[in-house]
Phi, psi and omega in degrees: 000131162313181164302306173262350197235150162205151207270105199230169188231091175254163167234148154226154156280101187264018166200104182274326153326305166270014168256337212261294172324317187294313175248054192304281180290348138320281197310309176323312177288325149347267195260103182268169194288148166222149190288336189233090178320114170319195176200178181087197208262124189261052160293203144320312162320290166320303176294359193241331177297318183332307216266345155314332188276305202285321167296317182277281182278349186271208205258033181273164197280163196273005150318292171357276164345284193309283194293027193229311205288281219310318161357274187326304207283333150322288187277050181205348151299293182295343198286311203291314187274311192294312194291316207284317179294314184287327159332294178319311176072047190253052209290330189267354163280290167356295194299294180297355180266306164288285182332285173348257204321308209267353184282300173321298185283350166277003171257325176311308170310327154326328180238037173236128166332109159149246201270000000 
């Protein structure tokens, strides 16, 4: 890194739309309709924080509850290890690290309440 510049290693979600498609009932539980839309970005990274947010502390019944946390606690391992890698500057940990996260989350999806 220069004096002035620094070099950083990111991931985003770069069509929150098709993920939102992909992870229809993920995102519903996340974010459920609200009268006042939250704002900022609901990628993945996000959505998996929602729902780490939403299992642990929200109002789901506790069957829910039950079949969601280990899931959850997966992609919140991998969420955790992918920052750590990026942290790192570790892009080839990082690359392998999303697939990891987004597999975690089509089996999460599996077990979520709804359609």
């Amino acid at each position: 890194m220069g004096k002035f510049l620094q070099v950083r290693v990111t991931v985003a979600t770069y069509d929150e739309t098709a993920a939102e498609d992909r992870y229809a009932k993920l995102y519903a539980l996340a974010w459920p309709p609200a009268a006042t839309p939250a704002g900022g970005p609901k990628g993945l990274l996000q959505l998996t924080d929602a729902l780490d947010d939403r299992v642990r502390l929200g109002d789901l019944p506790g069957s829910d509850r039950a079949a969601l946390l280990p899931g959850v606690e997966r992609a919140m391992a991998l969420k955790a290890a992918l920052e750590a890698a990026l942290g790192d500057r570790d892009p080839k940990t990082a690359d392998r690290l999303t697939y990891d996260l987004e597999d975690a989350l089509a089996e999460l999806e599996k077990f979520a309440p709804g359609k």
